[in-house]
N, C-alpha and C positions, 0 to 999 in steps of 0.2 A: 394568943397567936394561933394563927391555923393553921394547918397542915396543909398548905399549897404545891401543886409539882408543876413545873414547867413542860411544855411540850417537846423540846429537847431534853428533858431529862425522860421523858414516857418512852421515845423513841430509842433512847439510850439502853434501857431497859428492856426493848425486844434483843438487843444484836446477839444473834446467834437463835433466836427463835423463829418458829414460821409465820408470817404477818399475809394479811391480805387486804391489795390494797383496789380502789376501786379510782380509776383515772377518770378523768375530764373525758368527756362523750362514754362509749357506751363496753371503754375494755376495762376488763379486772385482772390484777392479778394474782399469784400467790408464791412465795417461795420464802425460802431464808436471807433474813436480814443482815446481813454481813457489815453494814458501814453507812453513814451517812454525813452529811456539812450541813453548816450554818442557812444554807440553801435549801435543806428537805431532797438534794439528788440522794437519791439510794443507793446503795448495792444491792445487787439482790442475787443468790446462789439459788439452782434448783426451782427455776420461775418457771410458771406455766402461764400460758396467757390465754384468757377468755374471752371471746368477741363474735357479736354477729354477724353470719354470713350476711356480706353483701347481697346477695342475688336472692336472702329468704331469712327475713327479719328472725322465724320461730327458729332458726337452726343454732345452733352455739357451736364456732369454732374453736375447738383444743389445738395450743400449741405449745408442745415442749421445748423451754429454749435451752440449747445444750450447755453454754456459755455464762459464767460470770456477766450479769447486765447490769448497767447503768439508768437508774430510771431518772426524768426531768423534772424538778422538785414543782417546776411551773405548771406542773400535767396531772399532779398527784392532788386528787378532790379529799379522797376519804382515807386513812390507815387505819387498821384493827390488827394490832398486835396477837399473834394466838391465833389468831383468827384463820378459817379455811374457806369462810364464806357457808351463809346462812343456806338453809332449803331454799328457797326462792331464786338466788342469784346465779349466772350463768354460769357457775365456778359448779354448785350442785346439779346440775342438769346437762352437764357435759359429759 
C-alpha cells in the first residue's frame, strides 16, 4: 500500500502557516492560512497581494490587506504551502 495524501489533507496541513498562492490571471498572494472548505475558499490572515500595474506591465503593485480575507476557491490556480514565492515572481520583486 502507498502512502497517498489527499489535497485536502496537504491544505489541512499548512493552517496556521505562511502559503503563497498564485490566482487565475496575473495576482499572487501571500499570507497565513487560517481556514478553508470543501470548496478550496480560503482564509487568509496577514495577505499581501501582488499584481501588475495597469498602466506598466514591468511595475508590481504591493498591497497590504489589513483585514482577515476571503479568497474564491474558483480563482485559486496554484498553492505552495511554506511558500513566499520564488526569485522570479512578483511577490520577490516588489
Amino acid at each position: 500500500m502507498s502512502n497517498r495524501i489527499l489535497p485536502l489533507e496537504l491544505i489541512d496541513k499548512a493552517i496556521g502557516s505562511p502559503i503563497w498562492i498564485l490566482m487565475r490571471g496575473q495576482t499572487e498572494l501571500t499570507g497565513i492560512l487560517r481556514g478553508f472548505d470543501d470548496y478550496v475558499n480560503l482564509v487568509l490572515d496577514d495577505a499581501v497581494e501582488y499584481s501588475p500595474d495597469p498602466r506598466d506591465k514591468t511595475v508590481v503593485v504591493k498591497k497590504e490587506l489589513k483585514a482577515e480575507i476571503l479568497l474564491n476557491g474558483n480563482h485559486v490556480a496554484v498553492m505552495v504551502p511554506g511558500g513566499t514565492g520564488p526569485e522570479d515572481s512578483m511577490a520577490a520583486r516588489a
